[in-house]
TORLUMTOR-380681 format. One record per residue (C-alpha): residue number from 1; residue in three letters; y, x, z. Coordinates in steps of 0.1 Angstrom, whole numbers, plus 2048, in hexadecimal, padded with zeros to 3 digits. Layout:
<rs>
    i   aa   yy   xx   zz
  NUM  ALA    Y    X    Z
...
</rs>
This chain:
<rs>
    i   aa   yy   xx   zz
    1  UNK  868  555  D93
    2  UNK  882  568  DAC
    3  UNK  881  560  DD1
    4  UNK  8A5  568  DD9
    5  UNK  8C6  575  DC0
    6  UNK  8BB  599  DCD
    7  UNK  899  599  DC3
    8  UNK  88A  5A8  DA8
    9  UNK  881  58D  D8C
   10  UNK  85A  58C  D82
   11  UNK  84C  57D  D69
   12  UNK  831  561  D6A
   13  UNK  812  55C  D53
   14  UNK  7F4  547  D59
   15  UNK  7D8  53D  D41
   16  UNK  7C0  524  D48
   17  UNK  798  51C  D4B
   18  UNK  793  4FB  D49
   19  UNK  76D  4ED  D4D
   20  UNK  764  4CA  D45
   21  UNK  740  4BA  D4B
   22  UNK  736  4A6  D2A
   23  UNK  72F  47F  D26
   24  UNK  70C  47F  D1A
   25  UNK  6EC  46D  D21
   26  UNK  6D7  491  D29
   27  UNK  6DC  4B2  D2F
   28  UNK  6E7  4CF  D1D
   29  UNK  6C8  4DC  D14
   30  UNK  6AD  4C6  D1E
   31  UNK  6A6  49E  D21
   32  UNK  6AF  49B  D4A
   33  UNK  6C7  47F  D53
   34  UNK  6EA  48D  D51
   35  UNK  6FC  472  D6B
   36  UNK  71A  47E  D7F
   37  UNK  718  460  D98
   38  UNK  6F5  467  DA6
   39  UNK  6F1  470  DC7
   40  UNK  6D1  475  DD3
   41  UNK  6CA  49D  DCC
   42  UNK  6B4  4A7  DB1
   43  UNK  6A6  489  DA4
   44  UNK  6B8  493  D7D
   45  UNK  6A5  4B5  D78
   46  UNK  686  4C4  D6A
   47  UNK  674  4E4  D61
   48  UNK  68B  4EC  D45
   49  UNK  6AD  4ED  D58
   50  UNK  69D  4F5  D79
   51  UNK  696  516  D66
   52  UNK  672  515  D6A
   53  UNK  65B  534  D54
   54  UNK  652  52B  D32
   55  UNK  668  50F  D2C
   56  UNK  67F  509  D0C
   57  UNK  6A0  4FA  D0A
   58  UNK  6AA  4E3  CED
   59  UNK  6D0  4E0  CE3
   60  UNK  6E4  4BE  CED
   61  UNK  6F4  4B4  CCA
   62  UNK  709  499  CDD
   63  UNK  717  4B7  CEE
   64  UNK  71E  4CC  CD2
   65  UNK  732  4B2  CC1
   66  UNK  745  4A6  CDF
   67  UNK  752  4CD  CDF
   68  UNK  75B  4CC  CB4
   69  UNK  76D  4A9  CBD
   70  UNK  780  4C0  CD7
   71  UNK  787  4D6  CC1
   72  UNK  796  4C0  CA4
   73  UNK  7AB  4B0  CB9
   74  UNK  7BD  4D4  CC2
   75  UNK  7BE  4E2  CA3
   76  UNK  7A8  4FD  CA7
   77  UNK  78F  512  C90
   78  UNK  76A  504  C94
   79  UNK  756  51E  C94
   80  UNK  73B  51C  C71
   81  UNK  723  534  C87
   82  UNK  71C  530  CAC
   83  UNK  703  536  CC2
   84  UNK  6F8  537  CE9
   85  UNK  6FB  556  D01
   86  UNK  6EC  55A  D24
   87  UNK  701  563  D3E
   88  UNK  6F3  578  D55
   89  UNK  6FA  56E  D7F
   90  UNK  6EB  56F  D9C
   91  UNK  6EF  54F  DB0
   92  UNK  6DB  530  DC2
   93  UNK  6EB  51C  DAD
   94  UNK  6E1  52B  D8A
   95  UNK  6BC  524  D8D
   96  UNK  6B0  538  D6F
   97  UNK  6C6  55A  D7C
   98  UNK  6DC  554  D5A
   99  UNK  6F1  537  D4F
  100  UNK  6F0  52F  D27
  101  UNK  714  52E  D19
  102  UNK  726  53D  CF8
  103  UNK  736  55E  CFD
  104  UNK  73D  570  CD7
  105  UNK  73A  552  CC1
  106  UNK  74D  52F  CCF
  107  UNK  74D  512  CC0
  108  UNK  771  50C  CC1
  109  UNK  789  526  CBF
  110  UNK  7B2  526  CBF
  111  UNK  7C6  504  CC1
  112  UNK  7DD  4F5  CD8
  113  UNK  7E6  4D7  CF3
  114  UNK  808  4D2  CFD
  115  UNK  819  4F0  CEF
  116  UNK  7FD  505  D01
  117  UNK  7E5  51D  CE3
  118  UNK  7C0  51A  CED
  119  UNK  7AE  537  CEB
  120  UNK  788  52A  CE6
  121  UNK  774  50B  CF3
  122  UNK  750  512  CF7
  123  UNK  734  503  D02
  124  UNK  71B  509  D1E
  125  UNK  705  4F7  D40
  126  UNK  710  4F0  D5E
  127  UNK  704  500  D82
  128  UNK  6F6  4EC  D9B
  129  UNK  708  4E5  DBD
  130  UNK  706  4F4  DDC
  131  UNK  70F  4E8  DFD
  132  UNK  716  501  E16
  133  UNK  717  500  E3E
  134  UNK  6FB  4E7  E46
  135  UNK  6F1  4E6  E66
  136  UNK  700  4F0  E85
  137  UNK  706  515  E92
  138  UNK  6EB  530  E8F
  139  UNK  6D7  512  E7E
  140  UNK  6F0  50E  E61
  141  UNK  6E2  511  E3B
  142  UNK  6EA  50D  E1C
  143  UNK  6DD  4EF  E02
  144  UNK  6D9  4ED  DDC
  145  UNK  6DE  4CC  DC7
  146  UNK  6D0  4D2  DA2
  147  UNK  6D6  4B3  D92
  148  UNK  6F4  4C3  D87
  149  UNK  6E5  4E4  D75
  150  UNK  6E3  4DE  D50
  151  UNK  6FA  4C6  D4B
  152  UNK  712  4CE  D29
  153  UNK  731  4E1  D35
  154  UNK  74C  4E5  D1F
  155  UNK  769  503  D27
  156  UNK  788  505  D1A
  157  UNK  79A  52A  D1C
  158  UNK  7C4  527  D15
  159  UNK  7D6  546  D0D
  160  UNK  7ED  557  D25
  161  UNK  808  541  D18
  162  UNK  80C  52B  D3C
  163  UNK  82D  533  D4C
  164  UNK  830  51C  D6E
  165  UNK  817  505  D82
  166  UNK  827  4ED  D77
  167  UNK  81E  4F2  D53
  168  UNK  7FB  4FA  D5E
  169  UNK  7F4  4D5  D70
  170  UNK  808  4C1  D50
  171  UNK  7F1  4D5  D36
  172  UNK  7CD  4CE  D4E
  173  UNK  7DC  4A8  D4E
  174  UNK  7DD  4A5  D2A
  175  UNK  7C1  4B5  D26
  176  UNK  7B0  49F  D3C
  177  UNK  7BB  47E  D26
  178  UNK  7AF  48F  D0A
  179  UNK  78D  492  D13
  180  UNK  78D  470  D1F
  181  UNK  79D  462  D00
  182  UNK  782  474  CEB
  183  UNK  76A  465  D00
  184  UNK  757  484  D04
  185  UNK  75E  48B  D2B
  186  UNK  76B  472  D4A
  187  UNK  778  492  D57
  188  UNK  77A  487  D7B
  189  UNK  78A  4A5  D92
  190  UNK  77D  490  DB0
  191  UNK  759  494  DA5
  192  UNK  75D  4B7  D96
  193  UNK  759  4A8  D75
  194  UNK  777  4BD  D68
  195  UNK  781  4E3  D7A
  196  UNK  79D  4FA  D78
  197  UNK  7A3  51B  D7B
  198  UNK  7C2  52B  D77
  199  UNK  7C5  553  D70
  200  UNK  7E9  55A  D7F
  201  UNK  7FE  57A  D79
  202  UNK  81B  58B  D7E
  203  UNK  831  5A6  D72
  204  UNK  854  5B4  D75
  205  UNK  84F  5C0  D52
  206  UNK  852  59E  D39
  207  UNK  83E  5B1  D1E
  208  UNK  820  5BA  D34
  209  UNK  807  5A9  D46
  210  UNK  804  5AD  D71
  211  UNK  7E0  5AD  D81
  212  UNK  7CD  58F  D7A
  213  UNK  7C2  578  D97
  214  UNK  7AA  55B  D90
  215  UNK  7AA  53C  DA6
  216  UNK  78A  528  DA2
  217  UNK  783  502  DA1
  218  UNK  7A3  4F1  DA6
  219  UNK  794  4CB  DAA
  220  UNK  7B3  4BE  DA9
  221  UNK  7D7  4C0  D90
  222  UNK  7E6  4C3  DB3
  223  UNK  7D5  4E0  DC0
  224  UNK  7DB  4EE  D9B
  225  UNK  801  4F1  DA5
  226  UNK  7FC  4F9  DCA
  227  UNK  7E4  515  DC7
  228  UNK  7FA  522  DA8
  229  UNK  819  51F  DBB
  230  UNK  805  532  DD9
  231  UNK  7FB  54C  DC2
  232  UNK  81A  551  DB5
  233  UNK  82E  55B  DD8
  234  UNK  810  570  DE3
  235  UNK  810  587  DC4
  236  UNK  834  58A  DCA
  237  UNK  835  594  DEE
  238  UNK  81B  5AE  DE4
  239  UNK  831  5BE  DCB
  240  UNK  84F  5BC  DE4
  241  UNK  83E  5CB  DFC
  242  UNK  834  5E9  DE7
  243  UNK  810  5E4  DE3
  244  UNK  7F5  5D8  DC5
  245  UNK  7E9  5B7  DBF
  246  UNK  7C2  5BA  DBB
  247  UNK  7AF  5AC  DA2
  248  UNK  797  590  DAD
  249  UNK  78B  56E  DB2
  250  UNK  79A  558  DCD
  251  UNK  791  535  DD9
  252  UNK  7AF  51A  DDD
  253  UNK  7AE  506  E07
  254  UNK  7BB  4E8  E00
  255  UNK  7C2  4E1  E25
  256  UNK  7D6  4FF  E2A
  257  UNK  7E1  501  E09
  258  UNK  7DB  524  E06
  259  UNK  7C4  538  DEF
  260  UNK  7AB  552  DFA
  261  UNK  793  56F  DF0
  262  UNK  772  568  DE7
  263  UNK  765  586  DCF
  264  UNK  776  59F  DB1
  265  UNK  77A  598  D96
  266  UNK  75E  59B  D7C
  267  UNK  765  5A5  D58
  268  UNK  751  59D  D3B
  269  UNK  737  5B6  D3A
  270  UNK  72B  5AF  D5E
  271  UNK  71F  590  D53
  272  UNK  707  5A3  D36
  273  UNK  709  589  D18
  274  UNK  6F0  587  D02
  275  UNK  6DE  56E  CE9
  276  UNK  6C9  557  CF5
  277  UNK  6AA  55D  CE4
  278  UNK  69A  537  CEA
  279  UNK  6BA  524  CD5
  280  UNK  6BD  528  CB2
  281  UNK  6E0  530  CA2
  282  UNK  6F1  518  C95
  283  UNK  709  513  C74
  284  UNK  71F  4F5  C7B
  285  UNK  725  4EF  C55
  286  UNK  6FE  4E7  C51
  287  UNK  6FB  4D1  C68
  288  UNK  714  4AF  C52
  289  UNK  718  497  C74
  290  UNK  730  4B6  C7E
  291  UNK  743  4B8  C5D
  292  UNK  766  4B3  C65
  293  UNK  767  490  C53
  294  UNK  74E  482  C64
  295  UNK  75E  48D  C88
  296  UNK  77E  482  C7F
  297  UNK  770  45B  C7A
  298  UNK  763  456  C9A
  299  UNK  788  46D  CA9
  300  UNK  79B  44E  CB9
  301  UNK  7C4  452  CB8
  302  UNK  7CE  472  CCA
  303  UNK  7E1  470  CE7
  304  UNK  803  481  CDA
  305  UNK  7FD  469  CB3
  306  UNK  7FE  44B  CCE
  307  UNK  81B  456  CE4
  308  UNK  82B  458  CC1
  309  UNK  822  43C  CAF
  310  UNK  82D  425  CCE
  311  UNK  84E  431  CD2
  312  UNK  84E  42E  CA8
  313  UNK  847  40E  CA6
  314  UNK  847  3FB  CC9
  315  UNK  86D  40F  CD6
  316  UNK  85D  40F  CF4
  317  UNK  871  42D  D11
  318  UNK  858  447  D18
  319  UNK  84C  43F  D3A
  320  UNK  83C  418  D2B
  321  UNK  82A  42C  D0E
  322  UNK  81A  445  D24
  323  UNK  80E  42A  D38
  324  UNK  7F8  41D  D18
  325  UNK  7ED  43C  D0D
  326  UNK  7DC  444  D2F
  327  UNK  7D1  422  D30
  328  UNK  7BA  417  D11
  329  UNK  7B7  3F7  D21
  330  UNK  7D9  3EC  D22
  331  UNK  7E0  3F9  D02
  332  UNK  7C6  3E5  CF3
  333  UNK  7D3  3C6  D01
  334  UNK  7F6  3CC  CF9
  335  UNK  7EF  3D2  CD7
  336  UNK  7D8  3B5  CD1
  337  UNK  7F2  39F  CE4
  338  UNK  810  3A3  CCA
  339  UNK  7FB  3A4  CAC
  340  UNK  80E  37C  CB6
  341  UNK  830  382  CB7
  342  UNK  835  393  C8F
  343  UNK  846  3B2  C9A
  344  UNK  860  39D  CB0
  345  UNK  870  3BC  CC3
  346  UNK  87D  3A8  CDE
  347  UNK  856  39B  CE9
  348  UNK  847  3BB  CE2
  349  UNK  85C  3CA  CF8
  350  UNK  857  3AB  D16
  351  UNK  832  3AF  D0E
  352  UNK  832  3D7  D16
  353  UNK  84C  3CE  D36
  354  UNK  830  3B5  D46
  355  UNK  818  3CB  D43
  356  UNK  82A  3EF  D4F
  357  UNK  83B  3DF  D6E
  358  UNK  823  3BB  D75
  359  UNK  801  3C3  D67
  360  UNK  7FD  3EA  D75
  361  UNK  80B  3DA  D96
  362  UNK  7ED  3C2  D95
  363  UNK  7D4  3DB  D8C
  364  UNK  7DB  3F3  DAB
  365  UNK  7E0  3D4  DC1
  366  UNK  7BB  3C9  DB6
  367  UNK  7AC  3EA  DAE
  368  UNK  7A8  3E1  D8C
  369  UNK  7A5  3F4  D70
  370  UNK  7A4  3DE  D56
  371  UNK  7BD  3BE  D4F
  372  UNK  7A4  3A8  D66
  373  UNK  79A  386  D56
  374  UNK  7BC  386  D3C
  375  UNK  7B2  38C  D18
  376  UNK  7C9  394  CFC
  377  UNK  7D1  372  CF0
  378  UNK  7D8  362  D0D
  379  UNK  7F2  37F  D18
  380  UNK  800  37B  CF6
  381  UNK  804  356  CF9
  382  UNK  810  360  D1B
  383  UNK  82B  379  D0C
  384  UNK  839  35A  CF5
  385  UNK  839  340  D0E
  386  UNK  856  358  D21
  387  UNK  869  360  CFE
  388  UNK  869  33E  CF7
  389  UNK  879  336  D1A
  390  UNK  85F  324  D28
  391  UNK  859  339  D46
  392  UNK  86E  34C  D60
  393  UNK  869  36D  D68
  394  UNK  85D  363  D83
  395  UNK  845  342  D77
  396  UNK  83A  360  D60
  397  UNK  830  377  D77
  398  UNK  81E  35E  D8C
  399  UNK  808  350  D70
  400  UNK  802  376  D63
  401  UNK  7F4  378  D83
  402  UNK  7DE  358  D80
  403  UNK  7CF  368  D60
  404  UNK  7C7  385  D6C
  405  UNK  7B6  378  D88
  406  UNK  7A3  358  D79
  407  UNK  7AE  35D  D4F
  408  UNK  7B1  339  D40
  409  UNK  7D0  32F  D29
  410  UNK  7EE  337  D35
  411  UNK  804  316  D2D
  412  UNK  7E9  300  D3D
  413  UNK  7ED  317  D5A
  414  UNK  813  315  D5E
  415  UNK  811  2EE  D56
  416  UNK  7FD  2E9  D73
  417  UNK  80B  2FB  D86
  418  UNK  830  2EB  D80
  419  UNK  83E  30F  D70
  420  UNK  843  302  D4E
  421  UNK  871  303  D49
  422  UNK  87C  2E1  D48
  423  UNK  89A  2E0  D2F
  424  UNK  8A7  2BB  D3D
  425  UNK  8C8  2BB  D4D
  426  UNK  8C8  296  D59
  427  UNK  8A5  2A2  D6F
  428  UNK  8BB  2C3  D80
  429  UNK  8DA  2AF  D89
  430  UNK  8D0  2A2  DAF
  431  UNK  8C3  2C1  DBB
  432  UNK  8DA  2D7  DB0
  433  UNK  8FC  2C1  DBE
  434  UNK  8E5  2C3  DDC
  435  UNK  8E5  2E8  DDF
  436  UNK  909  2E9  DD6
  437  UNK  914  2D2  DF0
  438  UNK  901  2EA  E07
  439  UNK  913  307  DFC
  440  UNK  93A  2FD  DFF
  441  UNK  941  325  E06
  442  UNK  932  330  DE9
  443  UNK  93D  316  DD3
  444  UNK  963  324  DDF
  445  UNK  960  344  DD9
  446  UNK  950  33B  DB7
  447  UNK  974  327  DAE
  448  UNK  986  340  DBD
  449  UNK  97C  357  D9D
  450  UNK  960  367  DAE
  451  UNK  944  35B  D93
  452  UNK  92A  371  D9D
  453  UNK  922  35D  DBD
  454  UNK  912  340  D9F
  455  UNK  8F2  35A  DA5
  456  UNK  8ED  34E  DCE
  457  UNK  8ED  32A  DC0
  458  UNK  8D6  32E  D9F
  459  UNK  8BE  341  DB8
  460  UNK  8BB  325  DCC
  461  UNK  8B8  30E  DB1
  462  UNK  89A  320  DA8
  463  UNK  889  31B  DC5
  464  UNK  894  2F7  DC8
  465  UNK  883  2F2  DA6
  466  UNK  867  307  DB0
  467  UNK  86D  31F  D8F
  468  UNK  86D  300  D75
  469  UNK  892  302  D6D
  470  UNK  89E  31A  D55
  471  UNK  8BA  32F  D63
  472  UNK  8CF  331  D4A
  473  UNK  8CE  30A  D45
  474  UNK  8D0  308  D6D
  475  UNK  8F1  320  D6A
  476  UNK  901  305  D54
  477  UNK  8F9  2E9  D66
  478  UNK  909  2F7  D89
  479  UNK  927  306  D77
  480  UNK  92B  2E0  D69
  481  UNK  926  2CF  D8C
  482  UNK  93F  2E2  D9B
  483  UNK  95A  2DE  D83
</rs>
């Protein structure tokens, strides 16, 4: 980065922490509810992860296994020997004074996601929440929520290998589809489902590191690249101003958009890991539902295979094949739909078109986020109805919107409804010398060489036929009517 052409350059580097709550039915280490969406406080807990005296935890399996799924899919070393550390804090929200996690021996280690090397992905519980500022004035107090404590956590460390906060958000964002592609986490920013921080530096010296600043729990892909940006112009104004940057922890206002200090920077050995004498170790290669071949048949298609299999075999642009590998959905109906049209280019290509620019438009309109009532059949049938020339674009796009609505058959719904292309000039004839006798301008300019002005009259023709004449055939017929 470099404020002005006088400035002295600096170097940027930024690695990331990336937490992500896991999608199973209980807890990490005992059999409480683990649900996201409730909202009544501490209904999901119990003596175990409420940290009561004498209590044992039992590993989460589900959990472990949504972590090695994570781990295949980056390429990364899974670890033959693991085992569980406790991390020793102090706060309200840590009930038992130490949160279990994996310090010396992750489960994953090394890999990468979208260019970016991982350095580990480990495995640990949750905190529960706590709500600050109750009250009013000198009666104000502070409240703690444990149906979150417990609940399977997985965090992903990057290397220092992040150069702009720009980077930063894209690698969280694909990060983010491939949980939720593996199915192991809905990763929801907006209920704290998925958290970022981002440890920012930097240096005038592009073979050493500056003083490391961590910014905790960015809720938001936006805030990533605002409190990065932030960050990024402080550090610098430090420097320039002759001074140090201080190592710590800062907190990101997403009203002012400005970070601030909330405590130094702890290292390792503040935290004083150590076994956790309750879990037994474990060796992943004894244990055969973890074996690498049985992972990799329940691994559905990876984001980036996807991305390239569609552009492959669909030649679909970029932006239309994103669109179905964020949505699962739509992708599912596409590819059911032309299983029909026997790798027909043209109506593979109509079928992805109604669906990027019609169907997505629908969805948000409705709040949808599924295809509504429309199965894959009936858009296929759909699809060939248009190639065949049966509908208009616009007889197309209002029956898509019939079956989205109410489903049904789409040719049955066009027939009723009059959309269906009549192909018989004889039945055109009257209303269409009708529209050219009311149109002697146009029908001037058009002898007068100016052939483009034949679009004002097939438009009108269209709406005089209410969408049932084809426009090509309708294009004929006026050009012969005025000759």
């Amino acid at each position: 980065m470099q404020s002005d052409e006088n400035a002295k350059k600096y170097y940027v580097t930024i690695g990331l922490e990336v937490h992500a709550e896991l999608k199973t039915a209980t807890k990490m280490f005992c059999n409480s509810k683990n649900d996201p969406d409730e909202e009544r406080p501490n209904v999901n807990i119990c003596p175990i992860c409420m940290g009561h005296p004498g209590t044992l935890p039992v590993i989460n399996k589900e959990a472990v296994k949504h972590v090695l799924k994570v781990g295949h899919a980056l390429g990364g070393t899974i670890a033959d020997f693991t085992e569980f550390d406790r991390k020793n804090y102090f706060y309200p929200d840590i009930p038992k004074g130490y949160q279990i996690s994996q310090y010396k021996y992750p489960l994953v280690s090394g890999g990468t996601l979208s260019g970016v090397a991982i350095t580990r992905v480990h495995l640990e519980e949750d905190t529960a929440t706590s709500k600050h500022d109750e009250g009013k004035g000198d009666e104000k107090y502070s409240l703690v929520d444990f149906n979150r404590a417990g609940v399977p956590l997985m965090e992903l460390v990057t290397e220092p290998v992040i150069h702009s906060a720009e980077q930063a958000a894209q690698f969280g964002k694909e990060l983010q589809l491939l949980l939720r592609t593996l199915g192991v986490s809905d990763a929801n920013m907006e209920k704290g489902e998925m958290r970022v921080e981002a440890n920012i530096s930097i240096s005038s010296d592009p073979n050493k590191f500056g003083t490391k600043v961590e910014v905790k729990n960015l809720n938001s892909f936006r805030s990533v690249e605002r409190a990065i940006e932030f960050e990024l112009k402080r550090h610098e104004s430090v420097l320039e101003a002759g001074e140090k940057i201080t190592q710590e922890t800062r907190g990101f206002d997403e009203t002012t958009g400005k970070t601030f200090s909330q405590r130094s920077k702890e290292d390792s050995h503040d935290y004083r890991y150590f076994p956790d004498p309750d879990l037994p170790k474990l060796f992943i290669s004894e244990i055969p539902e973890f074996a690498k071949e049985n992972l990799e048949k329940e691994m559905p298609e990876l984001p980036w295979k996807k991305r390239e299999r569609y552009a492959k075999d669909f030649g679909l642009k970029e932006t239309d094949v994103e669109v179905f590998v964020q949505n699962p959905t739509l992708a599912k109906l596409f590819e059911g739909a032309i299983k029909k049209f026997s790798g027909d280019k043209n109506s593979i290509t109509l079928a992805s078109n109604y669906i990027v620019s019609d169907l997505v438009g629908l969805m948000k309109t409705n709040g949808n986020e599924t295809a509504g009532n429309m199965n894959e059949d009936s858009y296929g049938k759909l699809i060939l109805l248009i190639k065949d020339g049966k509908l208009s674009s616009r007889g197309a796009k209002d029956t898509l919107a019939i079956l989205f609505k109410e489903g049904g058959e789409p040719e049955a719904i066009a027939e009723k409804n009059g959309w269906i292309l009549k192909n018989d000039p004889e039945a055109f004839k009257p209303a269409l010398q009708k529209i050219i006798d009311a149109n002697p301008a146009v029908v001037a300019e058009y002898k007068a060489g100016k052939v483009a002005v034949i679009n004002s009259l097939i438009g009108q023709a269209m709406k005089e036929t209410k969408g049932a004449g084809n426009p090509q055939l309708l294009k004929e017929i006026l050009i012969s009517l005025i000759k």
